[in-house]
C-alpha positions as CSV (number, residue, x, y, z in Angstrom):
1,X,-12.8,-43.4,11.9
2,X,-13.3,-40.6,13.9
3,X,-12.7,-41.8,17.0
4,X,-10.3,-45.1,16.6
5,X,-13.3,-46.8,17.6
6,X,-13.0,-50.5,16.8
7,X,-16.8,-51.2,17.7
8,X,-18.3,-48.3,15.1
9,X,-19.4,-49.8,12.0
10,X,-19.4,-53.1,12.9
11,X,-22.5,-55.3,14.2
12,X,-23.0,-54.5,18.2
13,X,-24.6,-58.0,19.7
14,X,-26.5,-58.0,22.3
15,X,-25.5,-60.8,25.4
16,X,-29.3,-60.5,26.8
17,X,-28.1,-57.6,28.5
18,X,-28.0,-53.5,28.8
19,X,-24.0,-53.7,30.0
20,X,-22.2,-51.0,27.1
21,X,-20.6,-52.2,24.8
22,X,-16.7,-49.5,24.5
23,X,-15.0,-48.0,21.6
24,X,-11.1,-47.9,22.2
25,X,-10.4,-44.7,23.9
26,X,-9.0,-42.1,21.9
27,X,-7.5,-38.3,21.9
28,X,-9.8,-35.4,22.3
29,X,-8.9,-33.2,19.2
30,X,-10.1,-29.7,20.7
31,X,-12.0,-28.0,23.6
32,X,-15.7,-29.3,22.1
33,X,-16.8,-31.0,19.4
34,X,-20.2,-31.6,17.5
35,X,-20.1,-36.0,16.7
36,X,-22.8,-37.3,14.0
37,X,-23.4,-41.1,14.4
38,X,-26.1,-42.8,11.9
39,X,-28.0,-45.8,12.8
40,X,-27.7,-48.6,9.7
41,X,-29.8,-51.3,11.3
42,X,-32.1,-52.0,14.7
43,X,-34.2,-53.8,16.0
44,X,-36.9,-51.0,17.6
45,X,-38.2,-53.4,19.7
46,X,-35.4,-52.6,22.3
47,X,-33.5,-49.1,21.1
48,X,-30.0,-48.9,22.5
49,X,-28.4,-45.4,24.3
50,X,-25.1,-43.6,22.9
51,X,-23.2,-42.5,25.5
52,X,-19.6,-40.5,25.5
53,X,-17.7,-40.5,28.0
54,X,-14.1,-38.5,29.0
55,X,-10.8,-38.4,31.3
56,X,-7.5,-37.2,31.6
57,X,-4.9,-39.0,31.4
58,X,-4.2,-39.3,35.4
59,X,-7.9,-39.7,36.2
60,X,-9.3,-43.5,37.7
61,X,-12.4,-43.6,36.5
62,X,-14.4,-42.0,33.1
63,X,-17.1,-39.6,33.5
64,X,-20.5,-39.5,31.5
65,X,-20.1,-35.7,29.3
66,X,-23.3,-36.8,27.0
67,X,-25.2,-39.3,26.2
68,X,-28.8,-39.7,24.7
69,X,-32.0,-38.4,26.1
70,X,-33.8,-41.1,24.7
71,X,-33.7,-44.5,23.5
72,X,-32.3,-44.9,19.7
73,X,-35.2,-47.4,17.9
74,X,-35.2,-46.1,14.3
75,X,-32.5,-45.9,11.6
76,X,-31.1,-42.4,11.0
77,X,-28.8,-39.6,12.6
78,X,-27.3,-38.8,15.7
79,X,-25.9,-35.5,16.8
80,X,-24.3,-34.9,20.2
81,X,-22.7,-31.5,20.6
82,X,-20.3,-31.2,23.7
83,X,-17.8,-29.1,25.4
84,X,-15.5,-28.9,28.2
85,X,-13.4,-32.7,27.2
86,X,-10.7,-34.1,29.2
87,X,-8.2,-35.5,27.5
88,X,-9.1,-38.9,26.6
89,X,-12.8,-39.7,25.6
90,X,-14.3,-43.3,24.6
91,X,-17.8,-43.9,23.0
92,X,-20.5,-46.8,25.1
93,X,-23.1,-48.1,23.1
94,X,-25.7,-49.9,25.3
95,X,-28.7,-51.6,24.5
96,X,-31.6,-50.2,26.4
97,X,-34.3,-53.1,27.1
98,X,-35.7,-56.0,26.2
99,X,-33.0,-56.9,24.6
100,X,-32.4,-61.1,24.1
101,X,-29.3,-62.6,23.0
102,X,-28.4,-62.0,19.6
103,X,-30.2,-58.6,19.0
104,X,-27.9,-56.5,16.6
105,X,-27.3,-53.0,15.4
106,X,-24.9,-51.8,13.2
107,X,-23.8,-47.5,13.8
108,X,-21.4,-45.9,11.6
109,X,-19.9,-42.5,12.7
110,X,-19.3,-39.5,10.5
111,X,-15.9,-37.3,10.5
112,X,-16.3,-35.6,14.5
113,X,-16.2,-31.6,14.0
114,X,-13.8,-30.8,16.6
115,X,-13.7,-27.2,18.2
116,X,-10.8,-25.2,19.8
117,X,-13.0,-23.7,22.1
């Protein structure tokens, strides 16, 4: 696991809701970093949005450094290339709309390429 992310790989439910769903936060390992995340199972009816988000260790709040541009409603890869992380970043998968209780998907991620620079 790439990321220490407890929720990757298992089976996201949804509560009838588009609240995110967190990874535990982890340690950036460089300056940038391309991350690969693939899509086992969905539901396209309602798609769900991958956002990553980053702090330092002093900071209150997270900050949004990527996330989708559109809704994820098909199996397949993921690729988010960023730059500029703080020191801490966290993964929040969110289901987009339409969702009812008990909508699933199931996302795996791949080793993260991290970047000095």
């Amino acid at each position: 696991m790439g990321c220490g992310c407890g929720l990757i790989g298992s089976p996201i439910t949804s509560a009838g809701t588009t609240l995110p769903v967190y990874s535990n936060p982890a340690g950036r390992g460089g300056e940038s970093a391309t991350f690969v995340y693939e899509v086992f199972e969905i539901d396209a009816t309602f798609g769900i949005d991958v956002t990553i988000e980053h702090k330092n260790r002093g900071d209150t709040s997270w900050a949004v450094l990527a996330t989708t541009t559109a809704p994820i409603t098909a199996a397949g890869l993921l690729s988010m290339d960023m730059s500029a992380f703080k020191e801490q970043y966290r993964v929040a998968v969110a289901f987009h709309s339409g969702t009812s209780t008990g909508d699933t998907v199931r996302i795996g991620n791949m080793n993260f390429a991290w970047r000095p620079y």
